[in-house]
N, C-alpha and C positions, 0 to 999 in steps of 0.2 A: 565561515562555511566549513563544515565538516567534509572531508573524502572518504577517511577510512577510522572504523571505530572494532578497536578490539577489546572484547569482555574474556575473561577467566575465571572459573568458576572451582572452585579446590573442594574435592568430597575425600570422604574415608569410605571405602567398603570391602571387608572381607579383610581387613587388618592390613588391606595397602592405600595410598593417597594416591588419588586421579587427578587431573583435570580435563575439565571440559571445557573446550576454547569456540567462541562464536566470533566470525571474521564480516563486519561490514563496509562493504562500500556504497559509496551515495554519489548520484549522479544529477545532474543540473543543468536545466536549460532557461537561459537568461534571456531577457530583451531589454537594453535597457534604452531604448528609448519608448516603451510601456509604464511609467509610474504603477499602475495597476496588476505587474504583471508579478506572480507568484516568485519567491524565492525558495521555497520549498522543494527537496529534492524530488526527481519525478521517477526515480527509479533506486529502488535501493536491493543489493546480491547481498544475501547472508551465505556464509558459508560456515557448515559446525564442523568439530571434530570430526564425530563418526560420518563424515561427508556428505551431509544433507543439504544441499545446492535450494535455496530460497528466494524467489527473486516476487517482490513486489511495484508495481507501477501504480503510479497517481497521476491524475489531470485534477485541472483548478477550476472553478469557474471564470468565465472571462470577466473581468472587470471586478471579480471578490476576490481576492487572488489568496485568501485565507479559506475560504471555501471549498472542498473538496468534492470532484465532481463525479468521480471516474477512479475506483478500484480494483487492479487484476492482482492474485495472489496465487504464484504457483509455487509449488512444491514438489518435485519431481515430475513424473507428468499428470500430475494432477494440478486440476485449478478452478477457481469460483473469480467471477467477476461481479461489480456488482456499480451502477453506476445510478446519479439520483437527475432528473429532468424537473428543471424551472421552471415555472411562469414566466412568460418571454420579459426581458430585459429588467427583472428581478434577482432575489437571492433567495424568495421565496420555496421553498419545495412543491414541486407539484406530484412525485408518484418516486419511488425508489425500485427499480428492475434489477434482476439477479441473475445469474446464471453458473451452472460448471459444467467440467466438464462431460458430466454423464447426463445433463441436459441441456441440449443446445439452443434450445427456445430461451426466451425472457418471463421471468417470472416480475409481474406485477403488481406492488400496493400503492394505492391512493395515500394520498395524505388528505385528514389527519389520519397517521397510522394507527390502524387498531391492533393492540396486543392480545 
């Protein structure tokens, strides 16, 4: 299980060397008496350099636990959510709903999705 993951990233510009450093931590919620239940972090903070504060949440499907059900991704105070609704006691998709923050209603596609 990972907690925290730090990246480095080395540039040249304007004839000096920078770095740009990205700070993650990852966060976990266990059950274990679920066999079925996700081990994938359900929340993971980026923090960069220039202080950009990132915070992403996940939910699973119950009983797919590789499945991803439920995406929020914010970025300062901005954020889009975006989560997909099953066929009841399947893994099937049945429709994928969206949102941000500058629209607070649900946006809707059927599945099969049309591009």
């Amino acid at each position: 299980q990972l907690d925290k993951e730090v990246t480095k990233r080395y540039y040249t510009s304007g004839g000096k060397r920078h770095i740009f450093s990205t700070e993650k931590r990852y966060a976990y919620d266990y059950d274990f008496l679920d066999p079925g239940f996700s081990l994938k972090p359900r929340r993971v903070e980026t923090m960069r350099s220039d202080s950009t504060a990132v915070v992403d949440t996940y939910d699973y499907l119950l009983n797919y636990p590789a499945i991803l059900s439920y995406h929020k991704h914010t970025e300062g105070e901005n954020n889009r959510e975006s989560r997909i609704l099953f066929n009841t006691g399947t893994c099937l998709p049945q429709k994928v709903q969206s949102r941000t923050d500058s629209w607070k209603g649900w946006n809707s596609r059927q599945f099969p999705l049309e591009l």
